[in-house]
C-alpha positions as CSV (number, residue, x, y, z in Angstrom):
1,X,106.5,98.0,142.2
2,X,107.2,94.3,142.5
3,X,111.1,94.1,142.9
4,X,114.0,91.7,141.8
5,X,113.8,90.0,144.6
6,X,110.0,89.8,143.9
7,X,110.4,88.8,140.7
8,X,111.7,84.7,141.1
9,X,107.9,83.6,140.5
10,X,107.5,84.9,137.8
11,X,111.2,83.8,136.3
12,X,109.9,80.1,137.1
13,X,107.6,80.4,133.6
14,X,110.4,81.1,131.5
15,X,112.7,78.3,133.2
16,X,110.4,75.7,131.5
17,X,109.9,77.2,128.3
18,X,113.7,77.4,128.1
19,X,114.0,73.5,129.0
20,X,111.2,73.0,126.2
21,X,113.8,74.0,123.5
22,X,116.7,72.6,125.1
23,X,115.5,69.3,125.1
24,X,115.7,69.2,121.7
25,X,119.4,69.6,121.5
26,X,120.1,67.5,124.3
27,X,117.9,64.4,122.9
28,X,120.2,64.4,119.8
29,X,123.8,64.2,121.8
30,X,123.6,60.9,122.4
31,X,127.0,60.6,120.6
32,X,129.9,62.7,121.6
33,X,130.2,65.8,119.7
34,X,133.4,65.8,117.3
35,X,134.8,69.3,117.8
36,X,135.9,70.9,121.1
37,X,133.6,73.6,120.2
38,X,131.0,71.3,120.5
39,X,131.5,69.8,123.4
40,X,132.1,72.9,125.2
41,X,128.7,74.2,123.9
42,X,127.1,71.1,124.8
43,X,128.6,71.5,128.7
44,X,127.3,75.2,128.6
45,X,124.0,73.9,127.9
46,X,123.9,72.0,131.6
47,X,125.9,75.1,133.2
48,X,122.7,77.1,132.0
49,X,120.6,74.5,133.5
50,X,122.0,74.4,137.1
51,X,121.7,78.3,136.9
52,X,117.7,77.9,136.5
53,X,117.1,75.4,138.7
54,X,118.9,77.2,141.6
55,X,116.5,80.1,140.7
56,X,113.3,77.3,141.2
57,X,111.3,77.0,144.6
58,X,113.3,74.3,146.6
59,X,114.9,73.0,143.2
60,X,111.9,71.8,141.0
61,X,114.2,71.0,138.1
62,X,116.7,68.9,139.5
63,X,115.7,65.9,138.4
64,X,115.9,67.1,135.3
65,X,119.2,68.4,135.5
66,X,120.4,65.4,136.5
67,X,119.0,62.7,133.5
68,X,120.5,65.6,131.3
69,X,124.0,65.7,133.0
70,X,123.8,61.6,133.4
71,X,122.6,61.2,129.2
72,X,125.4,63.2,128.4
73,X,129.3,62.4,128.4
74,X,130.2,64.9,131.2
75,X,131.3,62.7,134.2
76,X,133.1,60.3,132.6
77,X,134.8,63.4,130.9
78,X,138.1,63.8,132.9
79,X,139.7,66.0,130.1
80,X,140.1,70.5,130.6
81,X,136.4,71.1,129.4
82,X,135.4,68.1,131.7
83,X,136.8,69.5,134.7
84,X,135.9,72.8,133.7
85,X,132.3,72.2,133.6
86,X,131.8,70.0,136.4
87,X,133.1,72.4,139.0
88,X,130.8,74.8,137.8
89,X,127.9,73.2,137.9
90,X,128.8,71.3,141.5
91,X,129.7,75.2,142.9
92,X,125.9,76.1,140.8
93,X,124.2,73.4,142.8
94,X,126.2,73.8,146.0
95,X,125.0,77.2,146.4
96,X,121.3,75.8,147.0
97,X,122.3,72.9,148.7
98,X,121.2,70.8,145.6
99,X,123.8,68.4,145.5
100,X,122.7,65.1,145.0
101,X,124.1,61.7,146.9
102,X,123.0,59.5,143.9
103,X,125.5,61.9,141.4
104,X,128.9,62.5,142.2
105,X,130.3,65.6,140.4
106,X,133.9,66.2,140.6
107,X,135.3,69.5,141.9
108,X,138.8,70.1,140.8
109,X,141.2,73.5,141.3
110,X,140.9,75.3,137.9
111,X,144.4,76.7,136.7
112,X,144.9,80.0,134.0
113,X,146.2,77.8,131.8
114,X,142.7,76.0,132.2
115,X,140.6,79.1,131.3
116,X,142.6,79.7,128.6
117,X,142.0,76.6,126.5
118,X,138.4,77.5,127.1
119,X,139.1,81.1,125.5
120,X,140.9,79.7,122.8
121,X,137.9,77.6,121.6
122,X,135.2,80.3,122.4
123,X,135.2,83.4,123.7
124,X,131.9,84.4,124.3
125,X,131.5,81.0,125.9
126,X,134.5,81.8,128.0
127,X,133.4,85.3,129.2
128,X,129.5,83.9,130.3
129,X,130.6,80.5,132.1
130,X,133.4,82.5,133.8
131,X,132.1,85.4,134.7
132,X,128.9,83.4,136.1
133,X,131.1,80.9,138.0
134,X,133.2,83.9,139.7
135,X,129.7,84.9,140.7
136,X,128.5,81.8,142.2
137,X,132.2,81.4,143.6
138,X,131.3,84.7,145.5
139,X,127.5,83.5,147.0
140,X,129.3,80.2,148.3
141,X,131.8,82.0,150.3
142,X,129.7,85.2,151.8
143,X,126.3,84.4,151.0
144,X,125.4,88.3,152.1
145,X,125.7,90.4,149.0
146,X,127.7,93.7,150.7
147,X,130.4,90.8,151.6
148,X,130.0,89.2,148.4
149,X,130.9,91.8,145.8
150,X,133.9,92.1,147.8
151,X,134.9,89.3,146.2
152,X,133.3,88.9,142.6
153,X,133.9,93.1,141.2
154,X,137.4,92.7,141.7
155,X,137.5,89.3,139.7
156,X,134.9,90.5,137.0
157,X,136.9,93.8,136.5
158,X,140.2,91.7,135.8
159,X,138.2,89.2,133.7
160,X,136.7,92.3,132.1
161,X,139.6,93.7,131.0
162,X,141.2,90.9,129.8
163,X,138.7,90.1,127.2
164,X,139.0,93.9,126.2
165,X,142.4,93.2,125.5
166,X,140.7,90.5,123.1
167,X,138.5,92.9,121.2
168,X,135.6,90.5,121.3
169,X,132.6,93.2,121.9
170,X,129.8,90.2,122.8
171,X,132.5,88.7,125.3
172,X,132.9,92.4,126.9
173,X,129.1,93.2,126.9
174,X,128.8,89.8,128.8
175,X,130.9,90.3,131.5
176,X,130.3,94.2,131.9
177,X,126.6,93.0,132.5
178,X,127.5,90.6,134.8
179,X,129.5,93.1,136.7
180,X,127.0,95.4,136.5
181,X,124.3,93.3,138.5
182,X,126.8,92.9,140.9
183,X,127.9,96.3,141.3
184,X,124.2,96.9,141.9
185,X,124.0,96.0,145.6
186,X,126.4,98.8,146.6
187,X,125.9,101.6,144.0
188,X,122.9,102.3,141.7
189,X,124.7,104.5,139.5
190,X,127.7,102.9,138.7
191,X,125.4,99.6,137.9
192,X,123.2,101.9,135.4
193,X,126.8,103.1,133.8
194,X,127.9,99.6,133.1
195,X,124.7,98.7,132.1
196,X,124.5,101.3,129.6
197,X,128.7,100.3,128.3
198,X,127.2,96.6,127.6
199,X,123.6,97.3,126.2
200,X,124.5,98.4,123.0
201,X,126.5,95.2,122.2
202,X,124.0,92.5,123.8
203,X,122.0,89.9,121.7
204,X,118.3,88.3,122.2
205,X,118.4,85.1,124.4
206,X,119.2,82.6,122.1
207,X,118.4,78.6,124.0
208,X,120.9,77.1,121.6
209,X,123.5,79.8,123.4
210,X,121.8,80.3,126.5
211,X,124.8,81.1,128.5
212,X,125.9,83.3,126.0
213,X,122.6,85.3,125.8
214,X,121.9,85.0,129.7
215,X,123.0,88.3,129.3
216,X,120.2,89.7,127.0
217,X,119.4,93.0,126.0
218,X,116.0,92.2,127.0
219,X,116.9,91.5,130.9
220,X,119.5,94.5,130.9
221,X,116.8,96.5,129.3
222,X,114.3,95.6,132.2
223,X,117.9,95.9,135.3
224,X,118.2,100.1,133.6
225,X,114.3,100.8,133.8
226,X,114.5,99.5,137.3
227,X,117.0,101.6,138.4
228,X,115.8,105.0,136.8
229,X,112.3,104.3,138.9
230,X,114.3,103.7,142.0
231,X,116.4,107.3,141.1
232,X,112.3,108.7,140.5
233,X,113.5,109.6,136.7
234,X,110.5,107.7,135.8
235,X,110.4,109.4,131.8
236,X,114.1,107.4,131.4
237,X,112.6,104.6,133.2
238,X,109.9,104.2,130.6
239,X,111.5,104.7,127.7
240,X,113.5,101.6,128.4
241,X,110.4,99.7,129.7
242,X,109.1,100.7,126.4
243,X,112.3,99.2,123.8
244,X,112.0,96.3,126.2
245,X,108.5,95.7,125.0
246,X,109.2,96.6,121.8
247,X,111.4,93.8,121.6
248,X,109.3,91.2,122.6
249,X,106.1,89.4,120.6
250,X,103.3,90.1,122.4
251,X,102.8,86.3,124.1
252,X,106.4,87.1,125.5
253,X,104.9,89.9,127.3
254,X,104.9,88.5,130.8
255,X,104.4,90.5,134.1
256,X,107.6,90.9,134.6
257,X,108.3,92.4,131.9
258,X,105.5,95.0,132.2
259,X,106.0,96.3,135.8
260,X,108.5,98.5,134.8
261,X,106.4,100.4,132.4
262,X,103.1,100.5,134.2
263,X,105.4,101.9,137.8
264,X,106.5,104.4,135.9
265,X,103.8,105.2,134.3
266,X,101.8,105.4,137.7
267,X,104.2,107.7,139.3
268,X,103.8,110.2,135.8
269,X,100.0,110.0,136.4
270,X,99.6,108.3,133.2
271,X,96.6,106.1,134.6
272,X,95.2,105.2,131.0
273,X,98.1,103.9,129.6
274,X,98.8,101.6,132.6
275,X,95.7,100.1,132.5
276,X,95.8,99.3,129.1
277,X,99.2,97.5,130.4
278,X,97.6,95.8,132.8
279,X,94.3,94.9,130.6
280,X,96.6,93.2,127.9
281,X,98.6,91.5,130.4
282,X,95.1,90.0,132.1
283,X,93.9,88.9,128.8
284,X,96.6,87.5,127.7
285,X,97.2,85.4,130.8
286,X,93.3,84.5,130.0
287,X,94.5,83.3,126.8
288,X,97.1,81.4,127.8
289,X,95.2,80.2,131.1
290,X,98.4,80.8,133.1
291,X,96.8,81.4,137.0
292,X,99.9,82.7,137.9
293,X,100.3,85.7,135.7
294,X,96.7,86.2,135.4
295,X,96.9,86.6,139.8
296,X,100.2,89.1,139.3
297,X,98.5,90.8,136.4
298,X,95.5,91.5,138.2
299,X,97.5,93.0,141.1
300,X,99.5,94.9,138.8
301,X,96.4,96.8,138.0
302,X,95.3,96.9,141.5
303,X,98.4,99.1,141.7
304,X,97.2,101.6,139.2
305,X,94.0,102.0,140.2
306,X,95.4,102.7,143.7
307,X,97.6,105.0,142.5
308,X,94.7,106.8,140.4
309,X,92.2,106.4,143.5
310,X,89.3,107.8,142.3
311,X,86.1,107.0,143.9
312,X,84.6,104.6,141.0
313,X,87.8,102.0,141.2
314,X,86.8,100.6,144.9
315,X,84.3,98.6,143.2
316,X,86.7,97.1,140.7
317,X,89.9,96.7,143.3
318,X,86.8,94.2,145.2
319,X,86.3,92.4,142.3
320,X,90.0,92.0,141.6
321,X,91.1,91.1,144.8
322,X,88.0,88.3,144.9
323,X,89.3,87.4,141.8
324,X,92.9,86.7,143.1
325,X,92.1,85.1,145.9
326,X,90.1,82.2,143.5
327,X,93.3,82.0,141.7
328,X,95.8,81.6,143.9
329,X,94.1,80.3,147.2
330,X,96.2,77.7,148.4
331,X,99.7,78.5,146.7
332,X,102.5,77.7,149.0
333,X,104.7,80.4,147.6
334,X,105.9,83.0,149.6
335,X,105.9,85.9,147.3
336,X,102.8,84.9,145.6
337,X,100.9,84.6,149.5
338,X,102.0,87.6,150.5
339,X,100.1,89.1,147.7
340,X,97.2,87.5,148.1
341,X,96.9,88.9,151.9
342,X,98.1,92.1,150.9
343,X,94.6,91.7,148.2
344,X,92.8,90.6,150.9
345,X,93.5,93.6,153.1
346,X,92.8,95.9,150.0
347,X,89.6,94.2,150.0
348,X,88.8,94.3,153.7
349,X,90.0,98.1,153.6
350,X,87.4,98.9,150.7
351,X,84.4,97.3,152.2
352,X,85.2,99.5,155.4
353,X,85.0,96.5,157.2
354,X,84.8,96.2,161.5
355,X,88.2,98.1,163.0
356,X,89.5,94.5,164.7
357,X,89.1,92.8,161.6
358,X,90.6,95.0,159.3
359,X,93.2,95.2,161.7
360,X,93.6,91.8,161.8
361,X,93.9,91.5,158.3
362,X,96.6,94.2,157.4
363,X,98.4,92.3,160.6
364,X,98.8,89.4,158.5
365,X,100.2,90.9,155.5
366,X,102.3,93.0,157.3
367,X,103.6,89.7,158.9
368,X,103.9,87.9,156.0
369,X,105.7,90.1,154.4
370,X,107.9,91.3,157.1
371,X,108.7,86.9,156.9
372,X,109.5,87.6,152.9
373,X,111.9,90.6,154.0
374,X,114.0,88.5,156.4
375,X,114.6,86.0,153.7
376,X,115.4,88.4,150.8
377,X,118.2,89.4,149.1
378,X,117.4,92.8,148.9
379,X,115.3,93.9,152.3
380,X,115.7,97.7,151.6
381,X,113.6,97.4,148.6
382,X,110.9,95.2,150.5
383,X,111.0,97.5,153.3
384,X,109.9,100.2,151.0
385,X,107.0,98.7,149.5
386,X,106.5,97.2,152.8
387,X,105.7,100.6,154.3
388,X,104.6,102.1,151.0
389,X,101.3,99.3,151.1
390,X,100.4,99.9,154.7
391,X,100.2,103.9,154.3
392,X,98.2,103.5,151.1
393,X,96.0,100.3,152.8
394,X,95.1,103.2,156.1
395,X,94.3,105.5,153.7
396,X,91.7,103.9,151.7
397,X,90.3,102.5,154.7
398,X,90.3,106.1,156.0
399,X,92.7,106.4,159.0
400,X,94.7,109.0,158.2
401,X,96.9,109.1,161.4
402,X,98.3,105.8,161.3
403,X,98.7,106.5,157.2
404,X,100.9,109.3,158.1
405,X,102.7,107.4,161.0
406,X,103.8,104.5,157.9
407,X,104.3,107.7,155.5
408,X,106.8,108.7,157.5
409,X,108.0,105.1,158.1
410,X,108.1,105.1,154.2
411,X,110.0,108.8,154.2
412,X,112.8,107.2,156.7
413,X,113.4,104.0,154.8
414,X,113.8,105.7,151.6
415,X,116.4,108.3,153.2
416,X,118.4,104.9,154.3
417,X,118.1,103.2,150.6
418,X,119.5,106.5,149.0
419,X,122.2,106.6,151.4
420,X,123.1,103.2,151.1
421,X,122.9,103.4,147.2
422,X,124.5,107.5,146.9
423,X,127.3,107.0,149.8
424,X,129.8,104.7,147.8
425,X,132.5,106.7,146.6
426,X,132.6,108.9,143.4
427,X,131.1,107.5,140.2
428,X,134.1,106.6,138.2
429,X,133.2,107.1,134.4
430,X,133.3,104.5,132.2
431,X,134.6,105.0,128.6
432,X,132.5,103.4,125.7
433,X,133.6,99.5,124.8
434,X,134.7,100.2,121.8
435,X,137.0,102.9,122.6
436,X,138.2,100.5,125.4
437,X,138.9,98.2,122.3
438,X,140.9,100.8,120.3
439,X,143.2,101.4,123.2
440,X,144.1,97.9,124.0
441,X,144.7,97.0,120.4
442,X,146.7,100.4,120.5
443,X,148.7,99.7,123.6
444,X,149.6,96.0,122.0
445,X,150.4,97.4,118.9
446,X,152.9,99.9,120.2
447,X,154.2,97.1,122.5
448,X,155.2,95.5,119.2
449,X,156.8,98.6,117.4
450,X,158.7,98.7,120.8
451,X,160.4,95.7,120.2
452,X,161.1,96.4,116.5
453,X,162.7,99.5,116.2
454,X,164.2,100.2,120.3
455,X,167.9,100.1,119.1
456,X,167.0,102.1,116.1
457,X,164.4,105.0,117.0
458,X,164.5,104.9,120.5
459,X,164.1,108.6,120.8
460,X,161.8,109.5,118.8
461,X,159.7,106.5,120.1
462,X,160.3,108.2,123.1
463,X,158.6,111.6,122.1
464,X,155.7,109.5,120.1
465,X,154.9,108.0,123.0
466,X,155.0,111.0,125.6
467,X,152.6,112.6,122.7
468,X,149.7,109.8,122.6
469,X,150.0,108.9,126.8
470,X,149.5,113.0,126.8
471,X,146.7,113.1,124.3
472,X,145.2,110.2,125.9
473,X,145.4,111.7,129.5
474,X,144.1,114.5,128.3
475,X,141.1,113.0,126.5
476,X,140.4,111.4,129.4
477,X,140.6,113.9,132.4
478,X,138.2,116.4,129.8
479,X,135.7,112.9,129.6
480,X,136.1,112.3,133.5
481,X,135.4,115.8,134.1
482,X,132.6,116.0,131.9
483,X,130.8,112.8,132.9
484,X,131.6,113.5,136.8
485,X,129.3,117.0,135.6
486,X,126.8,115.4,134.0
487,X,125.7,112.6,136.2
488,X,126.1,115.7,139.5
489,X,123.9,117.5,137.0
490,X,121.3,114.4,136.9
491,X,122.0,113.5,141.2
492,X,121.2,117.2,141.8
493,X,118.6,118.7,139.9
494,X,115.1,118.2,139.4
495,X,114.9,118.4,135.6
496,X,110.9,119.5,135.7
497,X,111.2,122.0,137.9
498,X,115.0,123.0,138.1
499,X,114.6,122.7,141.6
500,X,117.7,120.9,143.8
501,X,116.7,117.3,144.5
502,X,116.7,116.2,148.2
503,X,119.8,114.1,147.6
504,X,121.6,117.7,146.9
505,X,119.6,119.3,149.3
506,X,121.4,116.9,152.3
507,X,124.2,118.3,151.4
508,X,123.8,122.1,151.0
509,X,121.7,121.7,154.3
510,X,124.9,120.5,156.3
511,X,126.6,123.0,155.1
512,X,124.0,125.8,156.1
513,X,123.3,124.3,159.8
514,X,127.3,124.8,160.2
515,X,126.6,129.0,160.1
516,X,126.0,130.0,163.6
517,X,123.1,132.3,162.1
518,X,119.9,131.8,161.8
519,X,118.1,129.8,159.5
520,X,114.6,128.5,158.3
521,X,113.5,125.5,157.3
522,X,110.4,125.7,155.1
523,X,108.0,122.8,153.9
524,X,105.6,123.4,150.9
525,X,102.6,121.3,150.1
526,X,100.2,122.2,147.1
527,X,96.7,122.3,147.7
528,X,94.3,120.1,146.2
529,X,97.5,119.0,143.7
530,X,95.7,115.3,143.3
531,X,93.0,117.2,142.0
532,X,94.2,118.9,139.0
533,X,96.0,116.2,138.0
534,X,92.8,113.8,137.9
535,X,91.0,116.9,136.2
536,X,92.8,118.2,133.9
537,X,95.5,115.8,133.4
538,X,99.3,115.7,134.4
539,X,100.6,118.5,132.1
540,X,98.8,120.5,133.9
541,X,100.1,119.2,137.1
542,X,103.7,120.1,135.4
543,X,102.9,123.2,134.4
544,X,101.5,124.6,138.3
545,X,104.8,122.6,139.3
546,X,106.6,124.6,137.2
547,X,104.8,127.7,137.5
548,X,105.4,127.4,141.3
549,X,109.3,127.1,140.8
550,X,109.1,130.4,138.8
551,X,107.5,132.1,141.7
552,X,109.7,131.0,144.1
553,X,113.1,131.5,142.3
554,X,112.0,135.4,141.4
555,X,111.4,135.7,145.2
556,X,114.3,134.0,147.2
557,X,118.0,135.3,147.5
558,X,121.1,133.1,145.9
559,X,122.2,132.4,149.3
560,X,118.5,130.3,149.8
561,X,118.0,126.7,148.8
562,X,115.5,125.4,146.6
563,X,114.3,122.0,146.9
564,X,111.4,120.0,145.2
565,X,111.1,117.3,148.1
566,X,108.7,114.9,146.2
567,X,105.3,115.3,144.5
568,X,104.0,118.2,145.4
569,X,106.1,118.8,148.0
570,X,108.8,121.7,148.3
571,X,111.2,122.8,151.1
572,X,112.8,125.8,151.4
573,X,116.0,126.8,153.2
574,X,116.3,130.4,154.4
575,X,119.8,131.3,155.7
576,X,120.5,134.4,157.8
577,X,116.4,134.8,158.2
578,X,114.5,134.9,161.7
579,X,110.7,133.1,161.7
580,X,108.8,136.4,161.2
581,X,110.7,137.7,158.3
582,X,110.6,133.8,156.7
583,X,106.9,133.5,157.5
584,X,106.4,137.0,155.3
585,X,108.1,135.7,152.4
586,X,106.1,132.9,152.0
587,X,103.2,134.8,152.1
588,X,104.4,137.2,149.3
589,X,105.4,133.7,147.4
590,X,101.1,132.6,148.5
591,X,100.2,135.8,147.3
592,X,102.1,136.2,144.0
593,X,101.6,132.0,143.1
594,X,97.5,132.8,143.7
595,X,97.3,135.4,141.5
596,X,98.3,133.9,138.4
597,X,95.7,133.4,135.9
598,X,97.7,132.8,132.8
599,X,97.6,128.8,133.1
600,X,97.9,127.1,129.6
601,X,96.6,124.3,130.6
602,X,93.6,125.5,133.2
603,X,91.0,127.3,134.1
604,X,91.5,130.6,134.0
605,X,89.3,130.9,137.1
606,X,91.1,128.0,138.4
607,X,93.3,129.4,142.2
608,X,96.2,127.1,143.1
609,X,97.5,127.5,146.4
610,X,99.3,125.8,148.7
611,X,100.4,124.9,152.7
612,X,103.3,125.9,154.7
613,X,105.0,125.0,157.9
614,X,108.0,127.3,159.0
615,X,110.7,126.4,161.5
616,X,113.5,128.6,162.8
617,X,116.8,126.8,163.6
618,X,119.6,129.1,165.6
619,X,122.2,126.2,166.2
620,X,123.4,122.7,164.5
621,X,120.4,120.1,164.2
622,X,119.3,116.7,162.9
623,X,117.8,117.4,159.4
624,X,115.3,114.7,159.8
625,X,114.1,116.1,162.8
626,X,113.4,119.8,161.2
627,X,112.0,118.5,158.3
628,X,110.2,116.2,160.8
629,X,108.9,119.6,162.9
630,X,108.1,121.5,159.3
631,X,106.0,118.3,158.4
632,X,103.9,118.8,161.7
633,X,103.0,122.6,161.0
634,X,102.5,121.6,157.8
635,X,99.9,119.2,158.8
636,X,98.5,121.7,161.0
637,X,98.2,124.3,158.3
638,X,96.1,121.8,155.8
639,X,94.0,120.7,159.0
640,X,93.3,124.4,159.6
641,X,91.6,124.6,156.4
642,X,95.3,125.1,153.6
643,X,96.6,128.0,151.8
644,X,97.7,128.7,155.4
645,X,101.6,129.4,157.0
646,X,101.8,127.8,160.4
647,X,105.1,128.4,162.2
């Protein structure tokens, strides 16, 4: 999955398509617009500007920038909107070190009273440039983003809620989606629920209101399917990759904007569908003869046919990764390099070339990307892929020990990314916008009648408003209490299977290893799982998932834990069980799971099976390092030929 932080290449198209329209406008400002409206809406045109060009390779568009800021009345503007404007866009260009010697823009100390001539012209205008300049406030003083959202939540929450106390929905969605990217860094689930509080109330990106529309549904859209294939609920993270393409034409269907869909649909095993993704996306980049997103759309569908690995695609990953490296062969961009070498190892990997030179080869990706890591904003998610590329690159070439020595590289990096992204706090719920609307126009209102009728009714005021501050505490511990439910139901439980997810599983485990009893740790594999999925599809993949589940659950005690690991892979935890008693259960489990011949979706002489490695524990342990040991028998019992226990 090419991440965020992956993703500035292919952002660099739409910069220039956004200047196309822009230029219109800005060629017909000569003269100084009449209206303060105007002028502020001219100003937010070159805020939206700077915030492109800072997003370029080493500032491409400054030069731009500048004619634009020098053709219009901005510098020699020393009124509110004039100082306004110019500190944000010198803090905008200061943050790349962009600053040029030949333009002086002034920086001046921006006052409430400042901000709030700016509201009172245009709110929506208000709630974008703000919220953006407390952002690039925040990466000028802690350019590291844990120390950075430090300092831009709390200001973003303020703003936040006092444009609620406005009622202006747009303004709200604005700055609850700005928030949201922020609140991203720390906390994937607090992100997704202010995501999903602004999303019903964002607009299209407009370029005569780019600022405004920044904010689209279309990039919010894209942020939420992210996150649900980062959480692995990859059916949620396709149905928003899919009302994301929906609402683009099909020539605004870039690369970026399919990844989403076609991850997702990889990790369902919905191969067909993904490469019809990727197909359009490599025609269409034909059409347009855009080398750039004809090079990321050919690797996007190197990425499903990796994911599908049957025998037949080597042929077509060699022509594809030929391809790419005609394209792109001397493109000085980091992202876009590291590509091409990890192409080039896919290649060298499929032709089976020599051992040193295939070595040599995934030594240079690995390098170059481990150089793209050090410089990212978001290394945990390069890590990942990092690791993720290597396993798959050793197992195509067909060393299988050092693709299970970067699987479990893979395994440990993901364990640290969900407990940077599950350890922050508890999710506070967020109420819907509108009811946050209601309330302040409530709480106002009463404020009012307050003033009114004190000397008169103060009693009875007294009793209405006990009542409502009741009602409304009320309505909101039920709403806490049932959101704080839901979202544990989401964390915890696998929703095919009804198994515990291995975030929950953590947990319980911790608890369990605290009983000075014995316990057993158990790790499940099914056999030949790949297998039934490529030959009869993935619902019948979800039904032996599910089939296994029932097995299990009929056979284990309450007091046992239930985990689906990932995949195909299960983990058992036996408390208050010794090896040889454990090891007989799981054969009963073999035993009962074999014998069913009531598949839907099978053969009916089709036998499912499946790989097992038991460990004992009799004191407080590292989880990692069980599951670590379990993994080892487990390899053990699929070497010694599968449907085998090894303890």
């Amino acid at each position: 999955m090419i991440k965020r932080s992956e993703q500035q290449v292919i952002k660099k198209i739409s910069i220039w398509l956004a200047y196309i329209a822009l230029t219109l406008f800005f060629a017909n400002c000569k003269a100084q617009p009449q209206t303060p409206q105007q002028i502020a809406g001219e100003y937010s045109k070159l805020v939206y500007l700077a915030s492109q060009v800072i997003e370029e390779v080493n500032g491409a568009g400054r030069v731009e920038l500048i004619e634009k800021i020098e053709n219009s009345n901005l510098l020699a503007d020393d009124s509110i909107l004039g100082k306004i404007f110019q500190t944000i866009i010198r803090e905008t260009l200061a943050s790349r070190g962009l600053l040029s010697s030949t333009l002086t823009i002034n920086q001046y100390n921006l006052s409430e009273q400042n901000w709030a001539y700016l509201q009172s012209i245009d709110t929506e205008l208000y709630a974008a440039n703000r919220s953006f300049y407390i952002y690039i406030q925040g990466v000028n003083v802690e350019s590291t983003p844990n120390k950075r959202v430090a300092i831009t939540i709390p200001q973003l929450q303020n703003l936040k809620q006092q444009i609620i106390e406005l009622g202006d929905k747009h303004a709200i969605a604005i700055v609850s989606a700005r928030l949201g990217e922020e609140i991203e860094e720390i906390s994937l689930l607090k992100a997704l629920s202010e995501y999903e509080y602004a999303l019903p109330y964002l607009r299209k990106f407009d370029p005569l209101r780019p600022m405004e529309t920044q904010m689209s549904s279309i990039r919010v859209h894209h942020w939420i399917a992210d996150i649900y294939n980062d959480l692995q609920l990859h059916m949620a993270a396709l149905e928003h990759g899919n009302v994301l393409l929906s609402l683009l034409s099909e020539e605004e269907r870039k690369p970026l904007y399919i990844n989403p869909s076609i991850y997702a649909l990889n990790k369902l095993g919905r191969f067909d569908e993904a490469l019809k993704l990727s197909d359009e996306a490599i025609r269409r980049a034909e059409r347009n003869k855009n080398d750039i997103e004809l090079f990321i759309s050919k690797m996007l569908k190197i990425s499903v046919l990796t994911h599908r690995n049957q025998q037949q695609d080597g042929v077509t990953i060699l022509k594809l990764s030929k391809q790419m490296e005609q394209l792109i062969g001397n493109q000085p961009n980091e992202s876009l390099v590291m590509y091409l070498k990890l192409a080039r190892a896919l290649a060298s990997a499929i032709e089976e070339s020599k051992e040193v030179e295939f070595e040599r080869i995934v030594k240079d990706y690995a390098d170059q990307a481990n150089s793209f890591m050090n410089n990212s904003n978001h290394p945990g998610d390069v890590s990942l892929t990092i690791n993720h590329n290597l396993r798959r690159l050793y197992e195509l070439n067909g060393n299988y020990d050092k693709a299970f020595y970067f699987g479990k590289l893979y395994q440990s990096a993901r364990v640290n990314y969900n407990s940077e992204h599950f350890g922050i706090g508890n999710i506070t719920p967020i109420d819907s916008l509108t009811r946050d609307i209601e309330i302040a126009k409530f709480r106002n209102e009463l404020s009012m009648q307050e003033k009114a009728e004190l000397k008169k009714e103060n009693l009875n005021l007294q009793l209405i408003i006990f009542i409502l501050l009741f009602s409304l505490l009320a309505t909101a511990t039920f709403m806490f209490w049932r959101d704080k439910r839901a979202l544990k139901r989401i964390a915890e439980t696998d929703t095919l299977t009804g198994a515990k997810t291995r975030r929950a599983m953590y947990k319980l485990a911790e608890k369990a290893l605290q009983v000075n009893n014995s316990t057993c740790f158990v790790l499940v594999d099914l056999d030949h799982f790949k297998q039934i999925n490529d030959s009869y599809g993935h619902l019948a993949g979800d039904e032996v998932l599910k089939g296994f589940s029932n097995v299990v659950s009929e056979r284990i005690r309450e007091t046992d834990l239930f985990c689906r690991y990932g995949g195909e892979e299960f983990l058992l935890i036996l408390n208050n069980l010794d090896k040889k008693t454990a090891v007989t259960l799981v054969d009963g489990i073999r035993e009962k799971f074999e014998g069913i011949n009531s598949w839907k979706e099978l053969d009916s002489t089709t036998n499912v099976s499946f790989s097992a490695g038991v460990v004992e524990i009799n004191q407080v342990s590292n989880i990692d390092s069980i599951i670590k040991q379990c993994d080892g028998l487990l390899y053990k019992a699929k070497a010694n030929g599968r449907a085998k226990t090894e303890s």
